[in-house]
mmCIF file of the protein (N, C-alpha, C, O) and its ligand, coordinates in Angstrom:
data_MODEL
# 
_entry.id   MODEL 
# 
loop_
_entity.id 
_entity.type 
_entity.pdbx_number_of_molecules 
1 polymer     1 
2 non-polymer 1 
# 
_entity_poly.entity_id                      1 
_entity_poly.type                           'polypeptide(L)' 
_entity_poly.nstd_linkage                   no 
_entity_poly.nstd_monomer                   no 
_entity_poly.pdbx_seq_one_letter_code       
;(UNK)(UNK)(UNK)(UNK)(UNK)(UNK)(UNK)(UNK)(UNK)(UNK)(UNK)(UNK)(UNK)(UNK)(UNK)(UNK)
(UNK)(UNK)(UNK)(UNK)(UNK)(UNK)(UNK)(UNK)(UNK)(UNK)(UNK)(UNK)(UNK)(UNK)(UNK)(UNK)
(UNK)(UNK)(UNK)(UNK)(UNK)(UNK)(UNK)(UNK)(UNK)(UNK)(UNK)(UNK)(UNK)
;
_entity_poly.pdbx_seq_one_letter_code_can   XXXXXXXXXXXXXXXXXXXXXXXXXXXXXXXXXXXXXXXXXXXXX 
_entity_poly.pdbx_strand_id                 A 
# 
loop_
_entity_poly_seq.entity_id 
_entity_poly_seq.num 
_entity_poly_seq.mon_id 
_entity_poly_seq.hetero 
1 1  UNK n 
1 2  UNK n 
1 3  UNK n 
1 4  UNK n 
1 5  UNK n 
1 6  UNK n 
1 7  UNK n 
1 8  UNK n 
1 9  UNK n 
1 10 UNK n 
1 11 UNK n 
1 12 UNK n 
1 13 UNK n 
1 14 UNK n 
1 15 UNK n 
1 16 UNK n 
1 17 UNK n 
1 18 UNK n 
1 19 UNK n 
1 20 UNK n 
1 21 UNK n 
1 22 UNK n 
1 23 UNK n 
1 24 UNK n 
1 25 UNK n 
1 26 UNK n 
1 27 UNK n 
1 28 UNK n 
1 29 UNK n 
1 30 UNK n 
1 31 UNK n 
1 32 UNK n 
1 33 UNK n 
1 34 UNK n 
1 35 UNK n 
1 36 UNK n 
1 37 UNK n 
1 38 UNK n 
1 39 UNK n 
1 40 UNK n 
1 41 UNK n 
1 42 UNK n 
1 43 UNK n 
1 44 UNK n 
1 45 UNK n 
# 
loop_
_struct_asym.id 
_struct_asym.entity_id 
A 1 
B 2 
# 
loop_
_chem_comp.id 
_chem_comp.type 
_chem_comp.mon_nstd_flag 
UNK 'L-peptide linking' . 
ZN  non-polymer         . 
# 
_pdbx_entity_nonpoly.entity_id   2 
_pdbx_entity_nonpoly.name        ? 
_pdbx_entity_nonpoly.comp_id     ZN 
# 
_pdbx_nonpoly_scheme.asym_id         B 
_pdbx_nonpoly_scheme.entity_id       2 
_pdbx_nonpoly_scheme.mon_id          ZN 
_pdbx_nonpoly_scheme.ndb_seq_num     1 
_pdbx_nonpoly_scheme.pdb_seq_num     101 
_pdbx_nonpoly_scheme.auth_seq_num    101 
_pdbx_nonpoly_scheme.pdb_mon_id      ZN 
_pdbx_nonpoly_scheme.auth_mon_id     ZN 
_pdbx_nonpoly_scheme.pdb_strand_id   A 
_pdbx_nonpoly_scheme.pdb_ins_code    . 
# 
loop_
_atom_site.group_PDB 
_atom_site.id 
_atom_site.type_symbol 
_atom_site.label_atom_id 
_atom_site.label_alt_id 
_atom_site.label_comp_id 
_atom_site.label_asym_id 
_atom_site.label_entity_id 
_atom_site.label_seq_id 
_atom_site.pdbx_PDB_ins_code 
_atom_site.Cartn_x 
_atom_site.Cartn_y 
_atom_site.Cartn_z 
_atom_site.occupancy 
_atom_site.B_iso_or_equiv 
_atom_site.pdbx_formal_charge 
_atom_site.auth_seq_id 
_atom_site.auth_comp_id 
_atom_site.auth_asym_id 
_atom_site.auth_atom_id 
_atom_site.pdbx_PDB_model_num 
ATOM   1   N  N  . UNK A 1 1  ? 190.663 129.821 -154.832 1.00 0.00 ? 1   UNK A N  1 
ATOM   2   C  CA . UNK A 1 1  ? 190.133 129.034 -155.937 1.00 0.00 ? 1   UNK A CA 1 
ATOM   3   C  C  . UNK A 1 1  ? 188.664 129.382 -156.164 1.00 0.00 ? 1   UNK A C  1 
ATOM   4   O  O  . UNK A 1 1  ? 188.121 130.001 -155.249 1.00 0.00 ? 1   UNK A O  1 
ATOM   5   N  N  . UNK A 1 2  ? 187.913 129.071 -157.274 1.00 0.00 ? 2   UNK A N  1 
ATOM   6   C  CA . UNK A 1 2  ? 186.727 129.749 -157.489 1.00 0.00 ? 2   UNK A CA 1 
ATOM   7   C  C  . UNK A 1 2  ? 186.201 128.763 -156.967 1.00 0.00 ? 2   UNK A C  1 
ATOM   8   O  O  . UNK A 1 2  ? 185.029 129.136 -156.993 1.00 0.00 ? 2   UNK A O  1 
ATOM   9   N  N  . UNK A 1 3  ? 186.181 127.612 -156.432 1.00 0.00 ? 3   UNK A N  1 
ATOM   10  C  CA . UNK A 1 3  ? 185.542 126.774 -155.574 1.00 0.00 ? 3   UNK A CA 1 
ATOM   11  C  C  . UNK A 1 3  ? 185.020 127.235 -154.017 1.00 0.00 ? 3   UNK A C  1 
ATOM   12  O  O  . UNK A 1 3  ? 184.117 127.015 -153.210 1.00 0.00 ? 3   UNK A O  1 
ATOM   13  N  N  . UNK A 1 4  ? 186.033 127.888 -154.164 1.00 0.00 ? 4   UNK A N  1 
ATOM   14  C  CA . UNK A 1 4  ? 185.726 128.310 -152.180 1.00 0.00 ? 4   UNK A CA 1 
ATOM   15  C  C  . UNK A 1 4  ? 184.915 129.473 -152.489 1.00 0.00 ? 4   UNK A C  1 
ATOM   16  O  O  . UNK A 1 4  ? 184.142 129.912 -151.638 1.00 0.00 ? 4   UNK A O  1 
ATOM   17  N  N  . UNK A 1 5  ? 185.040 130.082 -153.791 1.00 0.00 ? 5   UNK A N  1 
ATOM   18  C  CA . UNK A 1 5  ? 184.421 131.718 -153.647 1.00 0.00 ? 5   UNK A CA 1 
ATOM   19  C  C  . UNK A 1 5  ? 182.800 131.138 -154.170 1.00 0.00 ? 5   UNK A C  1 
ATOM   20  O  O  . UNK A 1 5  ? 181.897 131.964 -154.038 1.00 0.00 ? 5   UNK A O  1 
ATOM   21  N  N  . UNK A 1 6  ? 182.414 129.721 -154.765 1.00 0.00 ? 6   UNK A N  1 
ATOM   22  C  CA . UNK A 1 6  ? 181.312 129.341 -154.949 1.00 0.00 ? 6   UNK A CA 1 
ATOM   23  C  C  . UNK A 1 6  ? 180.365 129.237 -153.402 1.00 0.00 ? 6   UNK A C  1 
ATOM   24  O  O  . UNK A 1 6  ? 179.286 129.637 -152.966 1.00 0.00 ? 6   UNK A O  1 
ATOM   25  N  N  . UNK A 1 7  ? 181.891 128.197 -152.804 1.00 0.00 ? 7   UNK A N  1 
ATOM   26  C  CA . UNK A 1 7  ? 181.111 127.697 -151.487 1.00 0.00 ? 7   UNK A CA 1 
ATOM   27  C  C  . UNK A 1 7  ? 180.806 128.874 -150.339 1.00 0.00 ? 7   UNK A C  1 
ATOM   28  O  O  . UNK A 1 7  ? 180.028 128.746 -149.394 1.00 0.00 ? 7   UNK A O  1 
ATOM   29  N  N  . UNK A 1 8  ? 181.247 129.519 -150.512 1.00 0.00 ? 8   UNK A N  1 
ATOM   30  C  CA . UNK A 1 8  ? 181.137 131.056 -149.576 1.00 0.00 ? 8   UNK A CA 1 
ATOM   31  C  C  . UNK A 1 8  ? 179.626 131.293 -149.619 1.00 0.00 ? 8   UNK A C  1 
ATOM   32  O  O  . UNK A 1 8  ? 178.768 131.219 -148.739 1.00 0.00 ? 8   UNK A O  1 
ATOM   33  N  N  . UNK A 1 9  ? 179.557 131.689 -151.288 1.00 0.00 ? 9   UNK A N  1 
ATOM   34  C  CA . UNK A 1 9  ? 178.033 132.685 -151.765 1.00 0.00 ? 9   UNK A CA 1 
ATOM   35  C  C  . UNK A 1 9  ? 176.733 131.196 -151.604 1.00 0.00 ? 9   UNK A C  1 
ATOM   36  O  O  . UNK A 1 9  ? 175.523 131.126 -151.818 1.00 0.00 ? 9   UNK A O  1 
ATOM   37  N  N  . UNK A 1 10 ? 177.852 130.128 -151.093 1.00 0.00 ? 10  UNK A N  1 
ATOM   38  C  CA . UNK A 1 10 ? 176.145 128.746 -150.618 1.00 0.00 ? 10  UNK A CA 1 
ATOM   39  C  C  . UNK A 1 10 ? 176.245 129.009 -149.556 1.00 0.00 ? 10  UNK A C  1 
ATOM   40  O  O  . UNK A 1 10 ? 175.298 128.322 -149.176 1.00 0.00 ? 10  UNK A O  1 
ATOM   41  N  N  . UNK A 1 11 ? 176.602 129.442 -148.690 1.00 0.00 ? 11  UNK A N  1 
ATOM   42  C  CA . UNK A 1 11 ? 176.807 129.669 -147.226 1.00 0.00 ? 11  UNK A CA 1 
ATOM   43  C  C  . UNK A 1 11 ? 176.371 131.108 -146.804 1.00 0.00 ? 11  UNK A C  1 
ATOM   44  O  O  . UNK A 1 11 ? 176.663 131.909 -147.691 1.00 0.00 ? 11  UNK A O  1 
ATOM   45  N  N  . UNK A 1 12 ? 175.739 131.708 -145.685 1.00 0.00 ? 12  UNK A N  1 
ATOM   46  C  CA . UNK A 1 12 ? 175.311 132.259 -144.996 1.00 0.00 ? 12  UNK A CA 1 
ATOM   47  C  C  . UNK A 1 12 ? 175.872 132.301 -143.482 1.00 0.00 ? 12  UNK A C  1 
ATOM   48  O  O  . UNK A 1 12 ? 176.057 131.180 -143.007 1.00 0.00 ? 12  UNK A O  1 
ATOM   49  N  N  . UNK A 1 13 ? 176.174 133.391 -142.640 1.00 0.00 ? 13  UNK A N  1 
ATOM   50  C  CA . UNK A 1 13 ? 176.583 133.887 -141.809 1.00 0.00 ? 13  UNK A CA 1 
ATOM   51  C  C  . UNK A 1 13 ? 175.324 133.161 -140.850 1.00 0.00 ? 13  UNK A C  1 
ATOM   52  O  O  . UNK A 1 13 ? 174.100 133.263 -140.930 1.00 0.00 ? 13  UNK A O  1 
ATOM   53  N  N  . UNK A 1 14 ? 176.495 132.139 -139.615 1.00 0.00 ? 14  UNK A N  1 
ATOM   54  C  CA . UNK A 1 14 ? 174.870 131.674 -138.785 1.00 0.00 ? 14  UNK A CA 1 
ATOM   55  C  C  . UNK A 1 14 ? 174.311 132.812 -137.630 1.00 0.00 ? 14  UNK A C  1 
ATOM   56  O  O  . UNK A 1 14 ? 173.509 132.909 -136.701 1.00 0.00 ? 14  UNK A O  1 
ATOM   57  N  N  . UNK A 1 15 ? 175.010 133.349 -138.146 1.00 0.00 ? 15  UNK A N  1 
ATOM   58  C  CA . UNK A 1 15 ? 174.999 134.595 -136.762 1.00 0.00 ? 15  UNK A CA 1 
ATOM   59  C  C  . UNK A 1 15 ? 173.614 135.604 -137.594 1.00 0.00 ? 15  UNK A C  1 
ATOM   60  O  O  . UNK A 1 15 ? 172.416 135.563 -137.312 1.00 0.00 ? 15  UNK A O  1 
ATOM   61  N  N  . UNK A 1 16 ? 174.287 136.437 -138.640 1.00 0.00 ? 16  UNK A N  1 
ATOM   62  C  CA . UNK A 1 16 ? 172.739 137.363 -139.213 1.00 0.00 ? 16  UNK A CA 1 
ATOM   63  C  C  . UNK A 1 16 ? 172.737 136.832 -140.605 1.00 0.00 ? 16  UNK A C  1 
ATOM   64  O  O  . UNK A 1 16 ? 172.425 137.630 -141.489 1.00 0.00 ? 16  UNK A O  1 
ATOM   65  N  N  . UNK A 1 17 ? 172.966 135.895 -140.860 1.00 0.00 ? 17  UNK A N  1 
ATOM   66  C  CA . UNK A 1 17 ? 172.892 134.981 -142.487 1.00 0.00 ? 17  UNK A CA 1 
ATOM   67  C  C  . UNK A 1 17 ? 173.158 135.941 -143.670 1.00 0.00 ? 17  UNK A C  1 
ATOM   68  O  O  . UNK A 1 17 ? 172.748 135.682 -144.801 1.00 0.00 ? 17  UNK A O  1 
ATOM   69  N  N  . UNK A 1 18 ? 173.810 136.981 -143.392 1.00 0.00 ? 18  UNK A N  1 
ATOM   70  C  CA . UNK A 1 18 ? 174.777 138.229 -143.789 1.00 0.00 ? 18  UNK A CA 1 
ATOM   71  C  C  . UNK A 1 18 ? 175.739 137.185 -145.112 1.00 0.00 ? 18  UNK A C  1 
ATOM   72  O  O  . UNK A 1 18 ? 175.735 135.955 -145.133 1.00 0.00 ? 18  UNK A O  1 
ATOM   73  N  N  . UNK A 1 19 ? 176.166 137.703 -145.681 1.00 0.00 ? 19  UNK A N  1 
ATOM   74  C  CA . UNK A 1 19 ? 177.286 136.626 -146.968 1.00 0.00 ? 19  UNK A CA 1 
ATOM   75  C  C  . UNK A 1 19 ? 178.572 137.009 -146.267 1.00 0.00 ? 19  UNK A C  1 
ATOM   76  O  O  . UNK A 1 19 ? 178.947 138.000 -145.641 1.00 0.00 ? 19  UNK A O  1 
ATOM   77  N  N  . UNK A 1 20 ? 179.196 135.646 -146.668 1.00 0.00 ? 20  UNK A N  1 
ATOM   78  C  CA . UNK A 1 20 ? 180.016 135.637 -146.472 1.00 0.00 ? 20  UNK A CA 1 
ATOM   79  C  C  . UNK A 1 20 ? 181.518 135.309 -147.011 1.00 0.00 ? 20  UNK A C  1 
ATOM   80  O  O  . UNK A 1 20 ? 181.550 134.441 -147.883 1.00 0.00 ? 20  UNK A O  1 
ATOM   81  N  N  . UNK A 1 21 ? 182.544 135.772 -146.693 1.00 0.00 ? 21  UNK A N  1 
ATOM   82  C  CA . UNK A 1 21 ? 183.855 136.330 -147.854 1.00 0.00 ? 21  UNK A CA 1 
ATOM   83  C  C  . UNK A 1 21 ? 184.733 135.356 -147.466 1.00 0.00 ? 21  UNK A C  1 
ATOM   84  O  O  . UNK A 1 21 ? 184.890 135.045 -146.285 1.00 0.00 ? 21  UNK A O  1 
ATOM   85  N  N  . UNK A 1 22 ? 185.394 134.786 -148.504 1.00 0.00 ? 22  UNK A N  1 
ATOM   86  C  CA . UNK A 1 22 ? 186.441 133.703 -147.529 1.00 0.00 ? 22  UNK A CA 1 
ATOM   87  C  C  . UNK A 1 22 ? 187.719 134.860 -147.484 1.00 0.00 ? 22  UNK A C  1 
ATOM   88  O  O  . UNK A 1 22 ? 187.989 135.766 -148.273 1.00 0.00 ? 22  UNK A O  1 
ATOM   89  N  N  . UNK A 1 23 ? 188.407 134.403 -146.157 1.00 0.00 ? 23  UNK A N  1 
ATOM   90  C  CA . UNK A 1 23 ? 189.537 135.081 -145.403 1.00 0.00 ? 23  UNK A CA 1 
ATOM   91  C  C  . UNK A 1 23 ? 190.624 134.655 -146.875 1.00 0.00 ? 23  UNK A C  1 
ATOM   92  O  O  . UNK A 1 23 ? 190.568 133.690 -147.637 1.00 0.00 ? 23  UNK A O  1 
ATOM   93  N  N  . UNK A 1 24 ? 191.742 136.058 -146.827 1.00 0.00 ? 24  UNK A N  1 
ATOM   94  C  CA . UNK A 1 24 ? 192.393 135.914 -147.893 1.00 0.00 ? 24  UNK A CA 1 
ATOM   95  C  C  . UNK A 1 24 ? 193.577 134.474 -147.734 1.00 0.00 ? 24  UNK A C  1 
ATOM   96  O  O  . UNK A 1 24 ? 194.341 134.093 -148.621 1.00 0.00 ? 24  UNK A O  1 
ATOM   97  N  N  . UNK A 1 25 ? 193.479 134.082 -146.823 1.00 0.00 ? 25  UNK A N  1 
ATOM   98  C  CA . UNK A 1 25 ? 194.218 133.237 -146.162 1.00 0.00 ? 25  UNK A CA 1 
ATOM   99  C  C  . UNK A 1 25 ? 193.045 131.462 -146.383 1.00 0.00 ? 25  UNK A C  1 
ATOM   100 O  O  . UNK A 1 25 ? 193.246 130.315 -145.985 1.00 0.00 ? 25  UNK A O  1 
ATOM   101 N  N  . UNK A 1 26 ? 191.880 132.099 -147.198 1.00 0.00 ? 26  UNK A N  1 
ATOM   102 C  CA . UNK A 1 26 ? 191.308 130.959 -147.409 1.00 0.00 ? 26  UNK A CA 1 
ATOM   103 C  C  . UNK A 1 26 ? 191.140 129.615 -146.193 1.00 0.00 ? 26  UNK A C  1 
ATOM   104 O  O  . UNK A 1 26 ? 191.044 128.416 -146.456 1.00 0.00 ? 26  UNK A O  1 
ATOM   105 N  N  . UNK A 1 27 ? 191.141 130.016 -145.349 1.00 0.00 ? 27  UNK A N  1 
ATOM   106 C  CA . UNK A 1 27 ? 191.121 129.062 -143.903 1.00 0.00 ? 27  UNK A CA 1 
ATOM   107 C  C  . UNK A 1 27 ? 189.838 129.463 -143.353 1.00 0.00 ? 27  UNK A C  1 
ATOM   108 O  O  . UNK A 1 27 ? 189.473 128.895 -142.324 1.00 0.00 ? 27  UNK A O  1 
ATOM   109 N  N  . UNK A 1 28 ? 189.219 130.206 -143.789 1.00 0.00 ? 28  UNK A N  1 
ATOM   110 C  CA . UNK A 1 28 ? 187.999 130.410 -143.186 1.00 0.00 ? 28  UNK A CA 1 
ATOM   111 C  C  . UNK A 1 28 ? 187.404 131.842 -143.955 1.00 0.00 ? 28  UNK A C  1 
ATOM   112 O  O  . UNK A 1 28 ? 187.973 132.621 -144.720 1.00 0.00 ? 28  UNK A O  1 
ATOM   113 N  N  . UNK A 1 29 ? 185.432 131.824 -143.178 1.00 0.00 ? 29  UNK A N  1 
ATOM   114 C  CA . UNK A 1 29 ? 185.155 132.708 -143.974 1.00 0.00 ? 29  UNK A CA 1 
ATOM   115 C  C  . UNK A 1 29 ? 184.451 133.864 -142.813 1.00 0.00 ? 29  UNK A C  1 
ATOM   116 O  O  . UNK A 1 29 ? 184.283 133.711 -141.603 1.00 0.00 ? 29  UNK A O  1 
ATOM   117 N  N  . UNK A 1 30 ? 184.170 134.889 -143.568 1.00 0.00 ? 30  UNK A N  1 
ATOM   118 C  CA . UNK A 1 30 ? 184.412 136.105 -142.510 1.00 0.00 ? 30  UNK A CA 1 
ATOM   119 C  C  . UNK A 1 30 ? 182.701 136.869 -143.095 1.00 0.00 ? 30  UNK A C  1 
ATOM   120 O  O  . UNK A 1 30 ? 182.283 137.182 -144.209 1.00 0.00 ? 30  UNK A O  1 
ATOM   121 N  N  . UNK A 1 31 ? 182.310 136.909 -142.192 1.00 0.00 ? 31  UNK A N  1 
ATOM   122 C  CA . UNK A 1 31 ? 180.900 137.527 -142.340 1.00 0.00 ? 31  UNK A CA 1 
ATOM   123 C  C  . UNK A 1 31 ? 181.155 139.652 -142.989 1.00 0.00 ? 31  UNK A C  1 
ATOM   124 O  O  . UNK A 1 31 ? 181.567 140.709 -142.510 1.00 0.00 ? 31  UNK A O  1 
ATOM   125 N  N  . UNK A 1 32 ? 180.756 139.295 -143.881 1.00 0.00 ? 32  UNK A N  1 
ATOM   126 C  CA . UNK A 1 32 ? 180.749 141.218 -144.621 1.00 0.00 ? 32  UNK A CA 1 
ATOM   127 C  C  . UNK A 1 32 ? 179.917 142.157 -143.876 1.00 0.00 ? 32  UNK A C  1 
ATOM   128 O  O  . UNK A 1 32 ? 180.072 143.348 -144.145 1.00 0.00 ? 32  UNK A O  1 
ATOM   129 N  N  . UNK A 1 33 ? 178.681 141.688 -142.593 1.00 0.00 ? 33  UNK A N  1 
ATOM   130 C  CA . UNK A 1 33 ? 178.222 142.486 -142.139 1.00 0.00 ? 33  UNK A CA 1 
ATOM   131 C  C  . UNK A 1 33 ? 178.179 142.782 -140.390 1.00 0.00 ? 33  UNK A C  1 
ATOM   132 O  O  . UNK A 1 33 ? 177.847 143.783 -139.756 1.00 0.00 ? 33  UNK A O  1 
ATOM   133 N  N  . UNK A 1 34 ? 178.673 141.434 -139.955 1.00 0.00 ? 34  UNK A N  1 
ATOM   134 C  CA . UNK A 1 34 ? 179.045 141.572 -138.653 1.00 0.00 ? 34  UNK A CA 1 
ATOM   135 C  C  . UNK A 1 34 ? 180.613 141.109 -138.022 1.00 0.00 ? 34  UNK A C  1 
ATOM   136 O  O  . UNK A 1 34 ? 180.832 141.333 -136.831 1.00 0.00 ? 34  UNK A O  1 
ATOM   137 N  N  . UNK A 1 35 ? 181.563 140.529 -138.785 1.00 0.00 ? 35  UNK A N  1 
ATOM   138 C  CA . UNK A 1 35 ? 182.698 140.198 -138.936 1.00 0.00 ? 35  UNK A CA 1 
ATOM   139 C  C  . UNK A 1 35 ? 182.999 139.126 -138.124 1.00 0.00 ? 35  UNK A C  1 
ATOM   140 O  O  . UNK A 1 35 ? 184.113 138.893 -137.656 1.00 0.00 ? 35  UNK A O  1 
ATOM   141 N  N  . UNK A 1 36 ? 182.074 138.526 -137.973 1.00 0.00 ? 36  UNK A N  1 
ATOM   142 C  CA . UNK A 1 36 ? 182.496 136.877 -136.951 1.00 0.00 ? 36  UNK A CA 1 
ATOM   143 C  C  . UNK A 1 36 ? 182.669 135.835 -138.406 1.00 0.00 ? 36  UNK A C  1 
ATOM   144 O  O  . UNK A 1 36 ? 182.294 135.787 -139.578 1.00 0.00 ? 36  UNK A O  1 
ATOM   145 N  N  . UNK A 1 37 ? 183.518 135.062 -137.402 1.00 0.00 ? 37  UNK A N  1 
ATOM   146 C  CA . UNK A 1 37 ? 184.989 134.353 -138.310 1.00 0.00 ? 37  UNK A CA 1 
ATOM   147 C  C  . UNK A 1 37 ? 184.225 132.874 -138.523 1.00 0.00 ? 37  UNK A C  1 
ATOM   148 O  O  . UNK A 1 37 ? 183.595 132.537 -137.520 1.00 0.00 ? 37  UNK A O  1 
ATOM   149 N  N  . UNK A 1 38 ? 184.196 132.411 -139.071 1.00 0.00 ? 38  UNK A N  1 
ATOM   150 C  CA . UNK A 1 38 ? 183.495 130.936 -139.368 1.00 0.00 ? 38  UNK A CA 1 
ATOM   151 C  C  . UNK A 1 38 ? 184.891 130.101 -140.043 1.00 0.00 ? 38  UNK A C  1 
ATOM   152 O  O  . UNK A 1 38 ? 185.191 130.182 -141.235 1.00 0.00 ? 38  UNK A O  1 
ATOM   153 N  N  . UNK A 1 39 ? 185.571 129.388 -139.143 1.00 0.00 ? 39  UNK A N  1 
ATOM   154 C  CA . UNK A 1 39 ? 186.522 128.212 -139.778 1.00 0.00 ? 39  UNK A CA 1 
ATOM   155 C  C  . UNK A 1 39 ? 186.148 127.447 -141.024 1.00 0.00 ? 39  UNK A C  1 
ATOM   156 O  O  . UNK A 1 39 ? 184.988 127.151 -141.311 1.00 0.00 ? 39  UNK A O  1 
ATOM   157 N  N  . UNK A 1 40 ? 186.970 127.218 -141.580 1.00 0.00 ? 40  UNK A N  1 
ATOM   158 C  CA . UNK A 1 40 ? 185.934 126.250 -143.128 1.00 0.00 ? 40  UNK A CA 1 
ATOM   159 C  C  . UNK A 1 40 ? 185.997 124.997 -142.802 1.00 0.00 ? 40  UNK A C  1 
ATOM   160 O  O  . UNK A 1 40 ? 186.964 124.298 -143.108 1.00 0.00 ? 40  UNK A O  1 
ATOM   161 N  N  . UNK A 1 41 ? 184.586 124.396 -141.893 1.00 0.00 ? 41  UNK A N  1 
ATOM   162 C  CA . UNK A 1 41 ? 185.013 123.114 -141.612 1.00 0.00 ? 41  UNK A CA 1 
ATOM   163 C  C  . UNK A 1 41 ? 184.831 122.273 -143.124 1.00 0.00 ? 41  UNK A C  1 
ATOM   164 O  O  . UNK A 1 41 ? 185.044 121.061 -143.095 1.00 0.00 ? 41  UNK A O  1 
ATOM   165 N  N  . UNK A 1 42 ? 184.572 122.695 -143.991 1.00 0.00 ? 42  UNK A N  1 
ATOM   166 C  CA . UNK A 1 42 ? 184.040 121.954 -145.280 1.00 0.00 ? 42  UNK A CA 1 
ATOM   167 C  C  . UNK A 1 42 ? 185.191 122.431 -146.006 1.00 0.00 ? 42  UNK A C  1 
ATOM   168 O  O  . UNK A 1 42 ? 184.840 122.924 -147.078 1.00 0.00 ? 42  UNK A O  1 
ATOM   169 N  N  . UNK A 1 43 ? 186.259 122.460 -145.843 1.00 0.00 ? 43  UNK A N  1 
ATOM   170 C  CA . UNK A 1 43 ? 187.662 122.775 -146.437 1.00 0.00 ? 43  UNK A CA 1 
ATOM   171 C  C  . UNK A 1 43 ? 188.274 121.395 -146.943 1.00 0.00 ? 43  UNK A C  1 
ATOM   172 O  O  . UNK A 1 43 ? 188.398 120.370 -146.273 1.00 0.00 ? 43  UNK A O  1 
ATOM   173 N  N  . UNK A 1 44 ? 188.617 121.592 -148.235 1.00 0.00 ? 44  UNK A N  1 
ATOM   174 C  CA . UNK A 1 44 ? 189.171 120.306 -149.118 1.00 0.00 ? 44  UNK A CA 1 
ATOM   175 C  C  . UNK A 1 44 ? 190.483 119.961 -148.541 1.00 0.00 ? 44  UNK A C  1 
ATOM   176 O  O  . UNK A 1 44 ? 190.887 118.938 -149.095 1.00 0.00 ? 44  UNK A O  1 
ATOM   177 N  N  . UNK A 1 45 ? 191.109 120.286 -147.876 1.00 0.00 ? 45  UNK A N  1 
ATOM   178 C  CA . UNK A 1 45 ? 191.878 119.914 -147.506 1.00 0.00 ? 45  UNK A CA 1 
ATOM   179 C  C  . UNK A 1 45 ? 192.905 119.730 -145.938 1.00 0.00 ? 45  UNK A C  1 
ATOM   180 O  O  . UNK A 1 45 ? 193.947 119.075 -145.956 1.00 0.00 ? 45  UNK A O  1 
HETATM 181 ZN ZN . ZN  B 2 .  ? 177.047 137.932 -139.765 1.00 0.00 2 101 ZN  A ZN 1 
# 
């Protein structure tokens, strides 16, 4: 949904604050420059 692809590009990788891509599986989002996995605790559902 373009909601999650909003909340992604407000969010930053806490690891190198790198952007980050939500997993195509939308359950979480995946850092583009070091690939550590961030769960979506801010997930609507
Ligand atoms: Zn990162």
């Amino acid at each position: 949904m373009a909601l999650n692809m909003e909340l992604a590009r407000l969010l930053a990788c806490p690891k190198c604050l790198g952007v980050l891509s939500v997993l195509p599986a939308q359950d979480g989002l995946i850092c583009a420059a070091c690939g550590v996995v961030s769960p979506c605790a801010t997930a609507s559902r």
